[in-house]
N, C-alpha and C positions, 0 to 999 in steps of 0.2 A: 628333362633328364632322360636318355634315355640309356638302354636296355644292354645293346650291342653297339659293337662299335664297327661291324662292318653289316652291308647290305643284306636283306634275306635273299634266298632263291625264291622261286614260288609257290606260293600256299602251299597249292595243289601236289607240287614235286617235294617242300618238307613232309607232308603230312605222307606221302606215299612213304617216305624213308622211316619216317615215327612206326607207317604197319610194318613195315620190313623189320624192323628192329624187336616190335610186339611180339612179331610172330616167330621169329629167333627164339626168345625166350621160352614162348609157349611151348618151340620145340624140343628146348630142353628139361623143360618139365616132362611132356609125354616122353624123353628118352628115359630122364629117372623114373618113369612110371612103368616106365617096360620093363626094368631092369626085377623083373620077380624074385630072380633067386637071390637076391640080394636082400630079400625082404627076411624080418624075424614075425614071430607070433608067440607072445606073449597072454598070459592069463593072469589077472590080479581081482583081488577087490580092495574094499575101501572102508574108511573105519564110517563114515556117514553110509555108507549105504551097503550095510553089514550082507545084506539077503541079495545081493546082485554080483554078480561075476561079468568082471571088463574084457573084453579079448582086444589086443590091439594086433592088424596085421598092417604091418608097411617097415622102411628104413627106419634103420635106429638112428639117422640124425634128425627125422622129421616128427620122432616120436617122442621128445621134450615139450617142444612147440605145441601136441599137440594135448599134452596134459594140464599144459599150462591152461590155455584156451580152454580148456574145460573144469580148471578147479581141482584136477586129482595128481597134480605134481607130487603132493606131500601125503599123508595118511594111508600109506600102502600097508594092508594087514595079510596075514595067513590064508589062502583057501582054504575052504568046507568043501568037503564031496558033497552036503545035503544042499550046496544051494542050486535053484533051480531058474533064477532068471536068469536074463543073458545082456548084456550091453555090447557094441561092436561098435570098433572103431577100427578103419579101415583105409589105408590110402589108393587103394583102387575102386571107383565108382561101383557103385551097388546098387540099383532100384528100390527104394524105400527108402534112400539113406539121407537125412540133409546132409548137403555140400558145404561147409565150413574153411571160408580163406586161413590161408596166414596171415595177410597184410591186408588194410584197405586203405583206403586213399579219402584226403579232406581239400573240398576244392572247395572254393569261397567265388561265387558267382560274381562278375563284371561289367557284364555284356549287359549296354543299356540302363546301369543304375551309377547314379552319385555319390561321393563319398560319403555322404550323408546318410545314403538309405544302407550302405555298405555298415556302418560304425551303429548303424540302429537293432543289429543285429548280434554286435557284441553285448557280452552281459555285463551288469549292469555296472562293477566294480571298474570293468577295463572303459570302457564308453565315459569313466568322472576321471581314470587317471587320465584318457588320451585330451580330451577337453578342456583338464586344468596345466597340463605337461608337456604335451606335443611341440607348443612353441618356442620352448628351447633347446630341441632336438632337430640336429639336420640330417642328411646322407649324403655323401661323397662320394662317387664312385673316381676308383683308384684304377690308374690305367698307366704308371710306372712299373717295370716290373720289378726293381728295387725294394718299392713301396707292397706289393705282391707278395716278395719273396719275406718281408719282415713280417708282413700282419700273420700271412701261414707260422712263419714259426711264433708270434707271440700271444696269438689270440687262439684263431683256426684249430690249431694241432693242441694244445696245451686243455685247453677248455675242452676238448674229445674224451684229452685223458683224463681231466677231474670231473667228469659226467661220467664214462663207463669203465672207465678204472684201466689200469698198463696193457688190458689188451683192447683197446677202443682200436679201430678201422678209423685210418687218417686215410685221407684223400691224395695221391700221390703228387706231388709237387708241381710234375708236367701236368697234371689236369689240373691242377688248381689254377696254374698260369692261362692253359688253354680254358676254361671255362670264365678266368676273369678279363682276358684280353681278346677274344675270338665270337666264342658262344655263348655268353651268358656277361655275366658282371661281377665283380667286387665292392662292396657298397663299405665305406665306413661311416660308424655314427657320432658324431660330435653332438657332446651337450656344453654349450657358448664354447664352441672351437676347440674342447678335448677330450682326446680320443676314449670312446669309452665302448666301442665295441666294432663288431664288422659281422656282413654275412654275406653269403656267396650265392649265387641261383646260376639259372640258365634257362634259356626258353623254349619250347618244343611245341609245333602244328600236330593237333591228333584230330581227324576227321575234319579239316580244314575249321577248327579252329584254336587259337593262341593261348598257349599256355604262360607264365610266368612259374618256374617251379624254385621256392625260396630251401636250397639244399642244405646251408648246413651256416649255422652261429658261430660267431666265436668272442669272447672276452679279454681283457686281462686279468691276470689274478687278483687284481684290488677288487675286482668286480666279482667274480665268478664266487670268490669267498664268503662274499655280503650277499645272501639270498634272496632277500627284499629288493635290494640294489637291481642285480639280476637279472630277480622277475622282471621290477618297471621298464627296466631297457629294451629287454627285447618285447615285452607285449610294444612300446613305442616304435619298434626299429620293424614288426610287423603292419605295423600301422602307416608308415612311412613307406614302406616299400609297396603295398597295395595302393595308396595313394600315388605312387610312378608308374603303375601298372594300369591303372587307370589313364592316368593322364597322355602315356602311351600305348593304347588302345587293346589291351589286351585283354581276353574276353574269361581267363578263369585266374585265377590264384590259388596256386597248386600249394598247400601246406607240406608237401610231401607225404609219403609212405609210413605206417605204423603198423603193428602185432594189433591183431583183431579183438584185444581186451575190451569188454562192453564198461566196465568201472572203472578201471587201475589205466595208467598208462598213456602216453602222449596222444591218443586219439581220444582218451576222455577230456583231456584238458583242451582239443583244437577244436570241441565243439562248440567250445566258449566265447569263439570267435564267429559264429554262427555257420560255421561250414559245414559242405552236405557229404555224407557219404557216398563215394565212391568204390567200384569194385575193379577199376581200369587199373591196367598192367601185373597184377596179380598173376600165375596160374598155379601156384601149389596151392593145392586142397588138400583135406581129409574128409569122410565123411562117416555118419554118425547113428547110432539109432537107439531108442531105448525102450523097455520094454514100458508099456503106456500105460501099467498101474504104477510106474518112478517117476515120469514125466513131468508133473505137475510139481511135485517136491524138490527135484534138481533144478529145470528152472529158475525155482524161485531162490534157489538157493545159487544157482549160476546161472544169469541169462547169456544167451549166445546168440551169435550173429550167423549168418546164413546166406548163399546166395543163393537166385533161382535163374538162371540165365545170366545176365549183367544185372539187375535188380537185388539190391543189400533187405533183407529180413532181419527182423529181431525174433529171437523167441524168448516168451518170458514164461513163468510158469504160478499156479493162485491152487495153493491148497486147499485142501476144507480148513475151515475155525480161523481162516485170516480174513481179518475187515477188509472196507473198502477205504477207508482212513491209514490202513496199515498196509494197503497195496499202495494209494496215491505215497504215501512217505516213503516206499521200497523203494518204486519207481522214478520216484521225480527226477533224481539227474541221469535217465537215460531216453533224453528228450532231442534224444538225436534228428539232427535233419535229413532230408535224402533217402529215405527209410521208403522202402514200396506196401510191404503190410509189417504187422506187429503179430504175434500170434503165441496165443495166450493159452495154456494149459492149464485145465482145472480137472479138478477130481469130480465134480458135479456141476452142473450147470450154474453159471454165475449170476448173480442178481444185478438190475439193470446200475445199482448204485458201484458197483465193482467194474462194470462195463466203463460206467461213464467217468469212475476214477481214474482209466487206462485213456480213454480217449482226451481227455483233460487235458491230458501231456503234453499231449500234442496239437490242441486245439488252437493256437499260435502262429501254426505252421503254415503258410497258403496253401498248401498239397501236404496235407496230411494223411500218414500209411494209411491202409484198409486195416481194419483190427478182425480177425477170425479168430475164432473161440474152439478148440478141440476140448470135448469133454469126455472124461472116463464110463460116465454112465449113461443112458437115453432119454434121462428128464429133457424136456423139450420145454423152455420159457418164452414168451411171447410178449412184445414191446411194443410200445405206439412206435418208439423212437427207433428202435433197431430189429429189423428182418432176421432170423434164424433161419436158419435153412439147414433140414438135417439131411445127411448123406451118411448113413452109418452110426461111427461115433461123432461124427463130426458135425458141429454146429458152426455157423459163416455171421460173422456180425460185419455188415457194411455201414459208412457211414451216409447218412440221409440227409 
């Protein structure tokens, strides 16, 4: 089965056209970045963190996004003139500041591994439905444009709108065509020969190498109604379509694009397919800073993603008076993969049983983050198993 249905040009020459198109974008990120005067500044605080005053400077369309991602969409209270700390949130780069995406990216690796070692990565619930269910599910790619033009209006476009409600972003018709007969594919899925769903992709070369990007579901309303129904079809119609991508040669499975929610949100759910964080094609940022006696308590109360270059960061944060039983159960589902370090905020230096609860998470992983520890105070703790390294306030836990 495959992919396209006409020839590629060369690696070398798609992958040149993927930067060309990359770097578009980026440049219109740095033009909205330039645009200063357009910017608003804003002072609020928060009913959780009464003693702290938030300043946001940037666009007021970027600055929904960016409350959200941080937990303070809701509980906006009165300023005090007595309060004395400061939070900044900022959409022009700042030194000191973490760099905070809007979007990351969930790629599910290819290259060199079997469908076998691919599906041993899904957890555990989707790995017994695909094992008992798979076989009687197929894909069909649709290469009528007849057959094109009816699944957009009855699955594609319908299902957009009872997901994100009357103003869901449909895919305009000529792209849908052009992506199902040109660039990419139209797959429909049959369970014993009727139709019970379709989804659309396209392929793209980024630094010579193959992507498969699975862009966008679609249902019938018998389907999309039944939740359960639903769910099992497309974790299967996921399952299937990495299984063709495989089989022609393709070296990532690109889940698409998602809002940087570390809990909530389609990037929590596509990690359950064991896919790694990615920071590729992104370039709106925000960026962020707190003052470092809040640190530890927002954290744990929001952890946040972060980038350092192309490299995805967690930041998590470990109060005083929380176990290390009651950090591993905070933590557990953000056991992300792809992750470069984790980095942990405490209000006092943490004991090696809190450490090795944060590492745990990730213990699974072949290349598991580096875990560094920022603590509020100078106690300095010392581990057979973990090196400290103090620089300031700062303590460095590596794993050994």
């Amino acid at each position: 089965m495959k992919f396209s249905n006409k020839p590629h040009a060369s690696i070398v020459g798609l992958s040149i056209i993927y930067a060309l198109k990359a770097k578009k974008r980026q440049f219109k990120a740095l033009v909205q970045l330039a645009c200063i005067w357009s910017y608003r500044l804003i002072a609020f605080t928060h009913s959780k963190f009464s003693q702290t005053k938030f300043y946001y400077f940037g666009l007021k369309a970027h600055r929904d996004i960016a409350f959200r991602l941080l937990g303070l969409d809701s509980g906006h209270v009165v300023l005090e003139s007595s309060i004395k700390q400061r939070a900044f949130i900022s959409q022009i780069p700042i030194p000191g500041l973490i760099c905070i995406p809007h979007y990351l990216t969930s790629l599910i690796p290819l290259k060199n591994r079997s469908l076998e070692e691919v599906l041993i990565d899904f957890d555990k619930g989707k790995r017994k439905l695909v094992n008992k269910e798979a076989s009687c599910f197929s894909l069909k790619q649709v290469t009528d444009i007849n057959d094109v033009a009816r699944l957009n209006q009855e699955m594609l476009m319908p299902y957009a709108s009872h997901r994100h409600g009357k103003g869901a972003y449909q895919l305009p018709g000529k792209l849908v065509m052009k992506m199902a007969l040109n660039h990419g594919a139209l797959y429909l899925l049959l369970e014993n020969e009727r139709e019970v769903g379709c989804v659309i992709g396209c392929d793209f070369f980024c630094n010579n190498e193959h992507y498969w990007n699975s862009n966008r579901e679609g249902f019938p309303s018998f389907i999309f109604d039944n939740i359960p129904s639903r769910t099992k079809k497309s974790i299967i119609m996921i399952y299937l379509e990495i299984e063709s991508a495989l089989n022609n040669g393709y070296d990532y499975y690109d889940l698409g694009h998602s809002q940087a929610f570390t809990e909530t949100g389609a990037l929590h759910h596509k990690r359950t397919y064991g896919a790694k964080l990615n920071a590729r094609g992104d370039y709106n940022y925000f960026y962020f800073r707190l003052p470092k006696q809040m640190a530890a308590k927002f954290y744990w109360g929001k952890p946040v993603f972060a980038v350092e270059g192309k490299a995805v960061v967690l930041h998590l944060g470990l109060p005083d008076g929380v176990s290390a039983d009651e950090v591993a159960e905070r933590y557990r589902l953000l056991n992300y993969d792809g992750l470069n370090k984790v980095y942990l905020h405490c209000d006092s230096a943490p004991s090696n049983a809190h450490t090795e609860a944060v590492v745990k998470i990730y213990s699974h992983q072949k290349s598991p983050p580096a875990l560094k520890v920022y603590v509020l105070t100078l106690t300095i703790s010392l581990s057979a198993r973990y090196a400290y390294i103090t620089q300031g306030l700062f303590l460095e836990a590596l794993y050994i």
